[in-house]
Backbone as CSV, one residue per row, in Angstrom:
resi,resn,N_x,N_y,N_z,CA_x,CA_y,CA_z,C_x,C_y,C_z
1,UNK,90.893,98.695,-206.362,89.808,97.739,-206.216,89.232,97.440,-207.582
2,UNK,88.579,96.322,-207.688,88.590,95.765,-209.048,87.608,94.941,-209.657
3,UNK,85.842,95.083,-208.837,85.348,93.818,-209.268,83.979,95.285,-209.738
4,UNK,83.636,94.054,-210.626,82.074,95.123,-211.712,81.028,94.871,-210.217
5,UNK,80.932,93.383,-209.273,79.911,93.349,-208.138,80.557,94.647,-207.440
6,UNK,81.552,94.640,-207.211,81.859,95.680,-205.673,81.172,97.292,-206.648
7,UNK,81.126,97.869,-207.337,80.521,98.777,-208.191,79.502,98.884,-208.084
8,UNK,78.421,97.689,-208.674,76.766,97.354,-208.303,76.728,97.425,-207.066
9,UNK,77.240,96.737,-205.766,77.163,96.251,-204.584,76.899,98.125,-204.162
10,UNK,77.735,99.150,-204.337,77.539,100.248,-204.030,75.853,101.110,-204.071
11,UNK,74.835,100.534,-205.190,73.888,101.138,-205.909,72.948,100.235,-204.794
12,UNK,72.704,98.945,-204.364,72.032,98.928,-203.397,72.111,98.606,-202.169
13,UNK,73.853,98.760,-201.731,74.133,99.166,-200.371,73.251,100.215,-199.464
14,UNK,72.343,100.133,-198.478,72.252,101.437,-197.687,73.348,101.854,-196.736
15,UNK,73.571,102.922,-197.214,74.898,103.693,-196.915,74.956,103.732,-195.486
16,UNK,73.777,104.304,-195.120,73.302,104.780,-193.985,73.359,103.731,-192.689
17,UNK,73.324,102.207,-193.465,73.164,101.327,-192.773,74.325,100.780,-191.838
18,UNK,74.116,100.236,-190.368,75.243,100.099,-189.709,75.945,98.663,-190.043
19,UNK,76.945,98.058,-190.344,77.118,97.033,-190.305,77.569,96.136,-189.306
20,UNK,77.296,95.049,-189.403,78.526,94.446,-188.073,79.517,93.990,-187.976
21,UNK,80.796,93.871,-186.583,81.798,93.745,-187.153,82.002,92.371,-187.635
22,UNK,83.293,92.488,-188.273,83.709,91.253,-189.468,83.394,90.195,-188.285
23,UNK,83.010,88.953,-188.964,83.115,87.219,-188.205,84.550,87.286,-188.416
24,UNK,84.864,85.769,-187.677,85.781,85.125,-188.324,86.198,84.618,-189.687
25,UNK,84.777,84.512,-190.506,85.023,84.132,-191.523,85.183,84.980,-192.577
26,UNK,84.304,86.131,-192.518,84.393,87.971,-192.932,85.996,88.294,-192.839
27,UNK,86.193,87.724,-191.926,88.090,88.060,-191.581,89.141,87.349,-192.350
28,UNK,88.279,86.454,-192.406,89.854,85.272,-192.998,89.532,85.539,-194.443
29,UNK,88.285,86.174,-195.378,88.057,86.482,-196.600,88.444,88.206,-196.794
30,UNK,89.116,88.751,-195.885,89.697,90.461,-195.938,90.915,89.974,-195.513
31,UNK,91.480,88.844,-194.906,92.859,88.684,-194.807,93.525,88.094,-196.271
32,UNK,92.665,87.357,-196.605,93.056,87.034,-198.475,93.184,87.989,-199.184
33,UNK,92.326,89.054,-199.430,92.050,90.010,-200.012,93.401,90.895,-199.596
34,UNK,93.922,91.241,-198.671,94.721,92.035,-198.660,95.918,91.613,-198.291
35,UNK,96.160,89.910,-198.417,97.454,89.254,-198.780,97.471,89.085,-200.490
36,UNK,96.968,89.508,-201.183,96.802,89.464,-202.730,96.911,90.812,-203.278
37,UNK,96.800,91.807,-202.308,96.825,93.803,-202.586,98.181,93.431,-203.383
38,UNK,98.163,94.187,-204.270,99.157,95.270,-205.277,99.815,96.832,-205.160
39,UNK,100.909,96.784,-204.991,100.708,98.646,-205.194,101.079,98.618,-206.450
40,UNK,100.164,100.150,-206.214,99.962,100.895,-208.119,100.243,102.382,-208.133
41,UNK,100.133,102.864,-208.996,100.039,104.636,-208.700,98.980,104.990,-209.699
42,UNK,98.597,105.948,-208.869,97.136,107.014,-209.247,97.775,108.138,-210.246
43,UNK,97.050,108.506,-211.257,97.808,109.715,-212.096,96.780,110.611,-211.421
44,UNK,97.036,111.432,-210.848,95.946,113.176,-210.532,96.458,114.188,-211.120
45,UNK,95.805,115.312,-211.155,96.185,116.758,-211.900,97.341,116.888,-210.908
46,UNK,97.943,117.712,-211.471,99.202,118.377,-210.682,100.815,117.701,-211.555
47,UNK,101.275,118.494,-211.027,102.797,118.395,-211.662,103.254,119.365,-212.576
48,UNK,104.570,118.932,-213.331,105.284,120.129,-214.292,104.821,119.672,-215.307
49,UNK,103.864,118.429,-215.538,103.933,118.707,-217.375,105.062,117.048,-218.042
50,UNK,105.565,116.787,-217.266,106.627,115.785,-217.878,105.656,114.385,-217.757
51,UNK,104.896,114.355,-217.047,103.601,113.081,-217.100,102.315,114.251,-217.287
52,UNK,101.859,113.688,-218.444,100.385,114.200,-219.100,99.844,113.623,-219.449
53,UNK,98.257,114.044,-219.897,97.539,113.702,-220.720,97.492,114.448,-222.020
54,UNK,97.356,114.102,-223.277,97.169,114.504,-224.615,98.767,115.592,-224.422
55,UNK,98.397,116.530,-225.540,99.659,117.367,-225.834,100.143,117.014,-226.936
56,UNK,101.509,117.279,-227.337,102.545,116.955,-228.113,103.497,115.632,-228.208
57,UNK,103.810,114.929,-228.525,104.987,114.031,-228.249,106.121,114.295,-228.406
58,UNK,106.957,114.248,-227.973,108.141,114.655,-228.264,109.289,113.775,-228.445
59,UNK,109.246,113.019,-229.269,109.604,111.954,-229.754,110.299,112.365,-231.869
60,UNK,110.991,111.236,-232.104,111.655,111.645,-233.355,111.109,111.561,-234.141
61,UNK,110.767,111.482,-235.438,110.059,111.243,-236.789,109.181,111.688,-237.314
62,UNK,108.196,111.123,-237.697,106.775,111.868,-237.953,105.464,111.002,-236.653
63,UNK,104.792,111.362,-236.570,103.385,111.368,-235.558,102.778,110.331,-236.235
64,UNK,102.486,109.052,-235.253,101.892,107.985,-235.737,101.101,107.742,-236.282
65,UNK,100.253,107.100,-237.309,98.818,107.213,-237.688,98.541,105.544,-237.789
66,UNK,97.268,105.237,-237.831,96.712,104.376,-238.125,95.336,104.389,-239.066
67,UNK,95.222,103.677,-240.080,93.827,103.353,-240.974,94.372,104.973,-241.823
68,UNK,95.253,105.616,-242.226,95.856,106.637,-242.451,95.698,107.984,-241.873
69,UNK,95.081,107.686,-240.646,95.019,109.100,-240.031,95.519,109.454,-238.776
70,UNK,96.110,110.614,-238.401,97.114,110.448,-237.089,96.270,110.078,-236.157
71,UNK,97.100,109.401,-234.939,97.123,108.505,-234.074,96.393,109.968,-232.731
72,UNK,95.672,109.625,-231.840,95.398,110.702,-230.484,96.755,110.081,-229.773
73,UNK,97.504,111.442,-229.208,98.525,110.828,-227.838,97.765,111.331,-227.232
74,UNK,97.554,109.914,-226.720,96.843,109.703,-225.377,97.463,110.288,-223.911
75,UNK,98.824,110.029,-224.152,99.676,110.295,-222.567,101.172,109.806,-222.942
76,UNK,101.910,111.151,-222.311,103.212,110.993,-221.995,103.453,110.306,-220.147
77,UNK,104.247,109.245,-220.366,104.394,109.127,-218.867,105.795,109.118,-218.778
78,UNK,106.360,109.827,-217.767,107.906,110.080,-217.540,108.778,108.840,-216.561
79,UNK,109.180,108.007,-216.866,109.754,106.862,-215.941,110.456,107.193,-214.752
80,UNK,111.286,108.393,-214.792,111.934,108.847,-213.666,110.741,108.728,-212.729
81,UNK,110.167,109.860,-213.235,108.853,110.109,-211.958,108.586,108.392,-211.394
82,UNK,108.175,108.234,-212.738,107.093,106.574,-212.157,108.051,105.852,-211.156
83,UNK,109.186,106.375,-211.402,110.390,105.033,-210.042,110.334,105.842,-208.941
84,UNK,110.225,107.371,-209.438,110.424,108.059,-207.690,109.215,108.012,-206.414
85,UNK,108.315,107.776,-207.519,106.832,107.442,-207.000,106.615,105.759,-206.490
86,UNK,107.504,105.222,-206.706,107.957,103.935,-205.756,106.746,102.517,-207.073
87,UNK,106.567,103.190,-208.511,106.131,102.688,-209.513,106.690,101.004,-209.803
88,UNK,106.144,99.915,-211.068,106.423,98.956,-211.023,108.214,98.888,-211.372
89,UNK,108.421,97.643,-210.594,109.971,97.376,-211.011,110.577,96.847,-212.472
90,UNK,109.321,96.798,-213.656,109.324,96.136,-214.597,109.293,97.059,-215.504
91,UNK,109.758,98.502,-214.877,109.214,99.463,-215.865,110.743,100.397,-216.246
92,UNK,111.309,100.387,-217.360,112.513,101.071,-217.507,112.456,102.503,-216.252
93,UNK,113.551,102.721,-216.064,113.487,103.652,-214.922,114.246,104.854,-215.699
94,UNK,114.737,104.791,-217.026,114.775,106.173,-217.252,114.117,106.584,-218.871
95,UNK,113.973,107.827,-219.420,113.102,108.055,-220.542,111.721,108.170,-220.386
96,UNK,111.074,108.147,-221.395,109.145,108.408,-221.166,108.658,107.396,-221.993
97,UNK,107.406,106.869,-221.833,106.506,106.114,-222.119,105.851,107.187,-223.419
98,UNK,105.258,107.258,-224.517,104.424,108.239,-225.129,103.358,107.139,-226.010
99,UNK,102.228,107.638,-225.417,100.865,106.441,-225.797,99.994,106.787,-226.722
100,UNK,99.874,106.311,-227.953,99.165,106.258,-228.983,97.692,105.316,-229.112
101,UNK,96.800,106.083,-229.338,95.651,105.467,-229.694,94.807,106.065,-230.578
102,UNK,94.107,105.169,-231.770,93.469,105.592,-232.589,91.877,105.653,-231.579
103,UNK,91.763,106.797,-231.977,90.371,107.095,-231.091,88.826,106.522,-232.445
104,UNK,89.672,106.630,-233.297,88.354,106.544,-234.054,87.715,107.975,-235.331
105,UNK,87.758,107.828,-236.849,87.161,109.438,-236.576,85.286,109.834,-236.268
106,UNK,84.963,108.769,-235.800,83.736,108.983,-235.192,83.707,107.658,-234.137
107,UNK,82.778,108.291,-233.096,82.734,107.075,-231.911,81.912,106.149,-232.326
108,UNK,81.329,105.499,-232.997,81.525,104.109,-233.608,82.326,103.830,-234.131
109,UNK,83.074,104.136,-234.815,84.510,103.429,-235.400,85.818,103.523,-233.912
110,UNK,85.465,103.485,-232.725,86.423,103.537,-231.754,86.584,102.196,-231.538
111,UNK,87.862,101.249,-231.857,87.915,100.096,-231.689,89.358,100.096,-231.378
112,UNK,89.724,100.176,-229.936,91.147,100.195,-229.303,92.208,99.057,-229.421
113,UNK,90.966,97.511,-229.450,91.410,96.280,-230.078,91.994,96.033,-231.124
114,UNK,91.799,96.672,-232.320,92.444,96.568,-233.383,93.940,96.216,-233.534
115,UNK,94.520,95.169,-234.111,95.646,95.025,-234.619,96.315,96.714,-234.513
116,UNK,97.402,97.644,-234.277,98.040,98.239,-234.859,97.156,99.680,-233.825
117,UNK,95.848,99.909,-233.379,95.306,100.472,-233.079,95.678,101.312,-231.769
118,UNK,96.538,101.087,-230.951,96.950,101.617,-230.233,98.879,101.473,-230.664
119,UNK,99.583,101.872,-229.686,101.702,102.225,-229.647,101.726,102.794,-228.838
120,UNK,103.042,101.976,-228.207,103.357,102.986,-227.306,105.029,102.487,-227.535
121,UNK,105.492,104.214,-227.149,107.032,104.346,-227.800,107.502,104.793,-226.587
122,UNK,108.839,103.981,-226.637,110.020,104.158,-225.387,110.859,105.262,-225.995
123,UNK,110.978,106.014,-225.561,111.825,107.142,-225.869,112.991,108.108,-225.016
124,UNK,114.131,107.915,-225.008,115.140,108.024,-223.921,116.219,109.357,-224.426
125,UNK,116.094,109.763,-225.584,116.629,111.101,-225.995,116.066,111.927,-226.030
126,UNK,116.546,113.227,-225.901,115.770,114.329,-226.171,115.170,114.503,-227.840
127,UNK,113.738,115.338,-227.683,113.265,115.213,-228.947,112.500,116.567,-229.257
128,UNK,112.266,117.644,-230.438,111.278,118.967,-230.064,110.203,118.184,-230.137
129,UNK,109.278,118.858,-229.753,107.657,118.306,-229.327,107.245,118.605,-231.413
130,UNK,106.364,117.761,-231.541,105.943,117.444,-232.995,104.962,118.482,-233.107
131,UNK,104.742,119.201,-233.942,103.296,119.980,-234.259,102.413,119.200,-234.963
132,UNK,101.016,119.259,-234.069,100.150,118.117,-234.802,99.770,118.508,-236.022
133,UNK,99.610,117.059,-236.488,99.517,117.292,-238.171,98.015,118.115,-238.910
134,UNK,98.173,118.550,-239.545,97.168,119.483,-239.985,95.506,118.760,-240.263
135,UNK,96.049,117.366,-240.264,94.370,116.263,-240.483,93.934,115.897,-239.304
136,UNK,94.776,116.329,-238.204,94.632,115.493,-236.984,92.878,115.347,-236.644
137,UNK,92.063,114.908,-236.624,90.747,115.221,-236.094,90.568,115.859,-234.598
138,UNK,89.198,115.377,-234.488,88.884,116.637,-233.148,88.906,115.134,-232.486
139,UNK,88.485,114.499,-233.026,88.597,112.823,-231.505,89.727,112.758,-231.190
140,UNK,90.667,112.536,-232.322,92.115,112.760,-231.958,93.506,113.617,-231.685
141,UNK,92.447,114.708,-231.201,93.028,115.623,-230.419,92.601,116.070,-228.750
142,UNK,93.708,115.574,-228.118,93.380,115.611,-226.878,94.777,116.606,-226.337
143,UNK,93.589,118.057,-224.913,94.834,118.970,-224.796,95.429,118.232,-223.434
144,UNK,96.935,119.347,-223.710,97.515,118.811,-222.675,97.038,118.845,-221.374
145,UNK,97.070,117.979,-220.291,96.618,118.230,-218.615,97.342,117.167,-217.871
146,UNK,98.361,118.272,-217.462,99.854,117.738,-216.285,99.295,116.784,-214.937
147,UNK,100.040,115.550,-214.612,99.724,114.414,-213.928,100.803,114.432,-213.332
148,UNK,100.189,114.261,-211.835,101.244,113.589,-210.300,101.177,112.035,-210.713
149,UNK,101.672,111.849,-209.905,101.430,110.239,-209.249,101.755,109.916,-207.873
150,UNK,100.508,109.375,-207.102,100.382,108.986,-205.532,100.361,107.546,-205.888
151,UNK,101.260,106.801,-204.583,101.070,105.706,-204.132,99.957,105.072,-203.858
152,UNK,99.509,104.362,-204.454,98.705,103.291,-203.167,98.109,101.768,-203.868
153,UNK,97.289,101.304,-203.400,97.330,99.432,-203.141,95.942,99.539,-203.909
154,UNK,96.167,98.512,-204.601,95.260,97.666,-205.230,94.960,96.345,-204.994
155,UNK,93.503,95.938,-205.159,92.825,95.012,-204.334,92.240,94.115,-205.538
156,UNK,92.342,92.863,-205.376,91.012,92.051,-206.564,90.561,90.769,-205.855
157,UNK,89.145,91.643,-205.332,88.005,90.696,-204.714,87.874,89.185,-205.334
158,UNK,87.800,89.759,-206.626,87.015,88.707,-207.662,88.189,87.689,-207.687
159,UNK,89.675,87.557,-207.249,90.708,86.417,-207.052,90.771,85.818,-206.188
160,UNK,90.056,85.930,-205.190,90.294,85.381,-204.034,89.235,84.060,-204.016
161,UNK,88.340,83.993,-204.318,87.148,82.753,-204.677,86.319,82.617,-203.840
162,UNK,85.764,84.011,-203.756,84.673,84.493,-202.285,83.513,83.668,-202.433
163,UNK,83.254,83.266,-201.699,81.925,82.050,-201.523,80.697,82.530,-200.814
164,UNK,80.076,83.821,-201.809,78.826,84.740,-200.813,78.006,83.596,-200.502
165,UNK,77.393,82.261,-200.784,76.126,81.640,-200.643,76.577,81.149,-199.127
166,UNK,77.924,80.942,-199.114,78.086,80.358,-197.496,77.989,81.218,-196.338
167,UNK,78.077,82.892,-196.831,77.939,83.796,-195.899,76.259,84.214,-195.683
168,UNK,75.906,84.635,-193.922,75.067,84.962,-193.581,74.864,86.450,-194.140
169,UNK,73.199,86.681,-194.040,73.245,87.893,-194.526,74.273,88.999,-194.260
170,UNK,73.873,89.259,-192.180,74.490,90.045,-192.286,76.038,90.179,-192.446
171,UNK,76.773,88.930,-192.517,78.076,88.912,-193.030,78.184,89.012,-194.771
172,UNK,77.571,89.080,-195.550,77.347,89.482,-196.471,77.383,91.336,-196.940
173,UNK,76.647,91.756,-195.827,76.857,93.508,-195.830,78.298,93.937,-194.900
174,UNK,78.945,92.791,-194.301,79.931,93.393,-193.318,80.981,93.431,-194.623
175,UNK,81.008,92.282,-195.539,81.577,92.257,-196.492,81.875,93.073,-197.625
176,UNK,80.451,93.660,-198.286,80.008,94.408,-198.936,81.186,95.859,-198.818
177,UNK,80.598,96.317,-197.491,80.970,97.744,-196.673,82.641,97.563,-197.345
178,UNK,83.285,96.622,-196.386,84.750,96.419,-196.732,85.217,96.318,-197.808
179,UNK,84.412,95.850,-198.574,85.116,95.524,-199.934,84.991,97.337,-200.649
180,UNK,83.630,97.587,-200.463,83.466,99.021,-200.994,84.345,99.761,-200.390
181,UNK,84.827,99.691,-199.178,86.044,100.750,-198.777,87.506,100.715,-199.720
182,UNK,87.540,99.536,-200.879,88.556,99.695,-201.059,88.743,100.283,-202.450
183,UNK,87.038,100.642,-203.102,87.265,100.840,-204.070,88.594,102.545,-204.701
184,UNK,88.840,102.407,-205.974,89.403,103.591,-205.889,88.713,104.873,-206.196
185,UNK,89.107,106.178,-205.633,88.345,106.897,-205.922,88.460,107.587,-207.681
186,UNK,87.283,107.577,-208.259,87.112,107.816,-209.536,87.614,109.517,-209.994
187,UNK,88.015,109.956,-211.206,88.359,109.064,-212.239,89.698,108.410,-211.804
188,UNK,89.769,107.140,-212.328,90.676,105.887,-211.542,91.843,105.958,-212.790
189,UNK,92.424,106.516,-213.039,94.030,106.586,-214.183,94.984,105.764,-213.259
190,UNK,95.454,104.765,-213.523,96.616,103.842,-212.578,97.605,103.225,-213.673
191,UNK,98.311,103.157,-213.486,99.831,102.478,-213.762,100.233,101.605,-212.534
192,UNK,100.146,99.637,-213.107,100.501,98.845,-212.302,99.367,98.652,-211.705
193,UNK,99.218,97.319,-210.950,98.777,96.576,-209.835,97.248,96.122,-210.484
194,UNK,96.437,95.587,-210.396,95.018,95.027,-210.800,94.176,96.095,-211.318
195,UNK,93.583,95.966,-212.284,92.944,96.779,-213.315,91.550,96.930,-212.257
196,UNK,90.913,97.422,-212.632,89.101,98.425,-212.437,88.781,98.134,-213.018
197,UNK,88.184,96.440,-213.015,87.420,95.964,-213.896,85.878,96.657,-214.001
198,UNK,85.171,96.462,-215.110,83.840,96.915,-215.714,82.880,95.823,-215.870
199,UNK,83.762,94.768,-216.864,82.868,94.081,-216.984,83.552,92.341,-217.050
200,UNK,84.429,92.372,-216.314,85.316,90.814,-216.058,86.187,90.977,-215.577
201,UNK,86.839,89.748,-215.096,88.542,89.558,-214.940,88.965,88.779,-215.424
202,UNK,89.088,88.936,-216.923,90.001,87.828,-217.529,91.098,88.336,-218.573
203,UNK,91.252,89.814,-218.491,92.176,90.675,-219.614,93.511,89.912,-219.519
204,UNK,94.014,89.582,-218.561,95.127,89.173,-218.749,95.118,88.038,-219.635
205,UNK,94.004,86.854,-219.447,93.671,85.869,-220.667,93.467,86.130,-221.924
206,UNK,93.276,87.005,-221.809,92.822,87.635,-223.319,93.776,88.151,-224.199
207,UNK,94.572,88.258,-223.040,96.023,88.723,-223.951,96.302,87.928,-224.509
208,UNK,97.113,86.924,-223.411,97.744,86.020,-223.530,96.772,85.121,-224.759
209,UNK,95.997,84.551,-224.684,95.172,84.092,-225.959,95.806,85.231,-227.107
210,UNK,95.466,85.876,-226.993,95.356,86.729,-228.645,96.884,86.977,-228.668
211,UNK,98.079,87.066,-227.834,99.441,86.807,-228.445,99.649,85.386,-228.653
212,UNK,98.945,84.385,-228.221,99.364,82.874,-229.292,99.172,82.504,-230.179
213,UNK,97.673,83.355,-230.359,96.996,83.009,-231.590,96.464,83.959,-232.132
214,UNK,97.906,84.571,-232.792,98.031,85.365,-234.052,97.722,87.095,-233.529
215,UNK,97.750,87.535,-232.706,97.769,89.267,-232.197,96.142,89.722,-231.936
216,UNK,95.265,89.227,-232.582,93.964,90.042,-232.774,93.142,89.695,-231.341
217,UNK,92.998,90.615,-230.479,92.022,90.710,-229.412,90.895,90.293,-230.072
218,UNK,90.051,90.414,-231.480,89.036,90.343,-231.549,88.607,89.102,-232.263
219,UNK,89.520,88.490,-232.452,89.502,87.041,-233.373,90.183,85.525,-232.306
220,UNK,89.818,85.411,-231.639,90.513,84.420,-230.543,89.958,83.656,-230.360
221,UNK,88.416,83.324,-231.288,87.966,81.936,-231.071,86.653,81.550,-230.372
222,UNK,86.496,80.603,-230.414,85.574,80.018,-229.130,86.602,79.061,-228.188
223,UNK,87.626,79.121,-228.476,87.994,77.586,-227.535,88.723,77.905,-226.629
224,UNK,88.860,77.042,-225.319,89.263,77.440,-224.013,90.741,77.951,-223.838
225,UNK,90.924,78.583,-223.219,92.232,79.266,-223.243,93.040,77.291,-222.572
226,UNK,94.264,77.125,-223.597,95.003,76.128,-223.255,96.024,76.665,-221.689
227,UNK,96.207,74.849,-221.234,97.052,75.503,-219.704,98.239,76.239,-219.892
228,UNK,98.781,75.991,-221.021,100.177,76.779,-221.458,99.674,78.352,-221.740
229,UNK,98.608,78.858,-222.422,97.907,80.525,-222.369,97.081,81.055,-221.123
230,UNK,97.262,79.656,-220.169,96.572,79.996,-219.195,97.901,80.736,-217.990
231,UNK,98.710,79.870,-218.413,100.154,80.256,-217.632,100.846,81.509,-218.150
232,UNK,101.042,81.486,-219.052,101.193,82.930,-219.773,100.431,84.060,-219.517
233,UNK,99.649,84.299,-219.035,98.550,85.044,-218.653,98.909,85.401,-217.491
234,UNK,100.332,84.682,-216.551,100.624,85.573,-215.895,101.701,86.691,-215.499
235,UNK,102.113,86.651,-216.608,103.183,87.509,-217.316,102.721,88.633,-217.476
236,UNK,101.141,88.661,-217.902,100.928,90.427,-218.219,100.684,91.312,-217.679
237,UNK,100.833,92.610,-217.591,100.731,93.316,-216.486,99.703,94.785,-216.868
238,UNK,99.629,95.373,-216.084,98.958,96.252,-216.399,99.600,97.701,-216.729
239,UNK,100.308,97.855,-218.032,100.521,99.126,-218.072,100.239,100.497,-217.589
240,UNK,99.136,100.758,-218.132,97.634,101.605,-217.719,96.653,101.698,-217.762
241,UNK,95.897,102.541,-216.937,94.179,102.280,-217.205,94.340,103.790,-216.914
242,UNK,93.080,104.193,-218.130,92.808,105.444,-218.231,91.003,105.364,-217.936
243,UNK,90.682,106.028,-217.294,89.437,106.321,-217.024,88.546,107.385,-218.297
244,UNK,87.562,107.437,-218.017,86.654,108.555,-218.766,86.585,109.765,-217.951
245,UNK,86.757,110.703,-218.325,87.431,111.896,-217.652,87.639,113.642,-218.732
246,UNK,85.691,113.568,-218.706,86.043,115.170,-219.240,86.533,116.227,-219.184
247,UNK,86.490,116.123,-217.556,87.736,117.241,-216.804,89.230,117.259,-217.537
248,UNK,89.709,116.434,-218.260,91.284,115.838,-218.407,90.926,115.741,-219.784
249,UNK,89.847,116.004,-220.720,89.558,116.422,-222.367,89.348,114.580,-222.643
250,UNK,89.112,113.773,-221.582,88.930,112.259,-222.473,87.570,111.583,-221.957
251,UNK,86.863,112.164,-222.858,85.039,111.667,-222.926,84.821,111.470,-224.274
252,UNK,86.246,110.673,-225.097,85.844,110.146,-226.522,85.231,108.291,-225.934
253,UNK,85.312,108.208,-224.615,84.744,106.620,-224.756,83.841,106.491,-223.302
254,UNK,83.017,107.980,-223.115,82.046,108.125,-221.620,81.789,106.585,-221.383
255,UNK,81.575,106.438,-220.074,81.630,105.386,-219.253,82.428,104.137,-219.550
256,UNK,83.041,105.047,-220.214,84.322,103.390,-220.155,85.950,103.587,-219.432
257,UNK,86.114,102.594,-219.863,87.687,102.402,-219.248,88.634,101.704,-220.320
258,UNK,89.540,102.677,-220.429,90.559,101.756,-221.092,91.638,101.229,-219.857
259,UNK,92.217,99.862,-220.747,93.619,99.277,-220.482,94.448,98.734,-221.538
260,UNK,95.928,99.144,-220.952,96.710,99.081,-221.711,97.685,97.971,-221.006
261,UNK,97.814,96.573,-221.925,98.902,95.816,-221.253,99.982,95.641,-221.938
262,UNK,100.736,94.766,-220.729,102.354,94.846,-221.410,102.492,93.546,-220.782
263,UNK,103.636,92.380,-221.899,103.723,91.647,-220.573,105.743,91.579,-220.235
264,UNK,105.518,91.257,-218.912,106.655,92.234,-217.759,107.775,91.802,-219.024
265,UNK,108.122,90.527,-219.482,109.733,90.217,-219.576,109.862,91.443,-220.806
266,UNK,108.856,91.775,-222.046,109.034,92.886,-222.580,109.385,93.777,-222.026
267,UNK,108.378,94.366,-220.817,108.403,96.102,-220.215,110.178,95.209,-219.907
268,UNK,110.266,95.165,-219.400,112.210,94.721,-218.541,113.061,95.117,-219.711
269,UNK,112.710,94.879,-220.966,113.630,94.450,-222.124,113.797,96.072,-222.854
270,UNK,112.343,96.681,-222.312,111.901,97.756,-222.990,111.559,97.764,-224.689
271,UNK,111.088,96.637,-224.375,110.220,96.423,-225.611,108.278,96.456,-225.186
272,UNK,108.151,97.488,-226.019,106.374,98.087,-225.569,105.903,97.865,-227.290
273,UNK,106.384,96.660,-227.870,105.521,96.843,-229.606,104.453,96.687,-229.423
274,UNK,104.505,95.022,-228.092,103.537,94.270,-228.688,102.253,94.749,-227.302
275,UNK,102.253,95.948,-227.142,101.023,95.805,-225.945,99.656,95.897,-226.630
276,UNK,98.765,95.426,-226.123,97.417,95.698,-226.019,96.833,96.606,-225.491
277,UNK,95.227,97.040,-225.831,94.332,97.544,-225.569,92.969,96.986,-225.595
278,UNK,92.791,97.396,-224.167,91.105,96.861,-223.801,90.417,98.366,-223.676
279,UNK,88.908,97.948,-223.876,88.413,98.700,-223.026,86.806,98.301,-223.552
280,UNK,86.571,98.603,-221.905,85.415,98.292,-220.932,84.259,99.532,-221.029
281,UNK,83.058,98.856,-221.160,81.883,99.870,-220.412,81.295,99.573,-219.428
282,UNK,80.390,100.224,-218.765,79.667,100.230,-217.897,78.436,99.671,-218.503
């Protein structure tokens, strides 16, 4: 589930309160909604270790850095798993994903947008795990903590072109209720299907803008995304979204959310140079 209202909508929902059932029109706006669902997969604790958070990489060369200082791995994700887990079809099905992000060496300098600021490396041979480098900082060191992955569906309210002023109140809370049933349960780590938005839905535009014109998420202008970046925009997909999650050692960006995109004909090609990074607060 995916909208910053369905989030608020929770804070002055009364919980307690009964709703009534859906109208017809409550119906035909939850039949959109879940002719537009996605499946995605949830990362949770559990597993052997071959999908993680932080750790080692185990990958060839030397350990990435950016602005000259090593890079935080963020997360190994194992592709086997991600296909056995019934994961996107756009996603190489064998080797690991290993995700780089400059965390920053203090949380004001955390800027995930940056040109060069995040990598993520396809890696399909065996490799020994790297010993982190002796400068590594404490932001950019995150320990290891082993990840499942469960099935399930993703929802985005905010696409469907819900028209609350035409709904009656109480079809307004029948709405509410439903939509809040679909949120996901937090911390929300997903690979694939519609992002957990924070504070918009337009990342996929944003890509697409900032790969036409010239790479920089943070330099894209004032001017309207053209119909040709508007079309392109639907190419991108959602790699991952990592939540804020001290339990799992990642409270270098509390109440936010990162995302990481890709767009598909790359992931297919297994080319991951050119992805992006967002991320959202509360």
């Amino acid at each position: 589930m995916t909208g910053l209202f369905s989030r608020l909508a929770g804070l002055f929902t009364p919980r307690a309160r009964e709703v009534a059932p859906p109208t017809a029109r409550v119906q035909a706006i939850l039949d959109r909604i879940h002719a537009e669902a996605r499946p995605c997969l949830h990362l949770v604790p559990g597993g052997e270790g071959r999908t993680r958070f932080g750790g080692s990489p185990d990958i060839p060369g030397d350990w990435p850095r950016f602005g000259g200082r090593p890079m935080a791995h963020l997360a190994r994700m194992d592709l086997g798993e991600i296909r056995s887990a019934g994961g996107p079809d756009w996603l190489p099905n064998e080797g690991r994903l290993h995700v780089f992000l400059d965390m920053g060496a203090r949380a004001q300098d955390f800027e995930p947008e940056q040109p060069g600021a995040c990598r993520v490396v396809w890696e399909r041979n065996e490799a020994a795990p790297l010993a982190p480098p002796e400068d590594l900082g404490a932001r950019n060191l995150i320990p290891p903590f082993p990840l499942t992955f469960q099935p399930r569906t993703s929802f985005a309210d905010e696409r469907v072109g819900i028209d609350w002023k035409s709904l009656t109140r109480d079809e307004e809370r029948t709405l509410d209720a439903a939509i809040l049933g679909f949120l996901s349960p937090e911390p929300a780590h997903q690979v694939g299907g519609y992002p957990g938005n924070l504070q918009g839905d337009v990342m996929e535009i944003e890509c697409a803008v900032a790969a036409a014109r010239g790479g920089d998420l943070r330099e894209m202008g004032e001017d309207d995304p053209t119909p040709a970046e508007l079309a392109a925009a639907q190419d991108w997909r959602l790699l991952l979204q990592v939540d804020s999650d001290r339990g799992a050692g990642l409270d270098g960006f509390r109440n936010g959310r990162l995302f990481f995109w890709v767009r598909e004909r790359d992931a297919r090609s297994g080319d991951f140079s050119k992805v992006f990074a967002i991320t959202q607060f509360l």
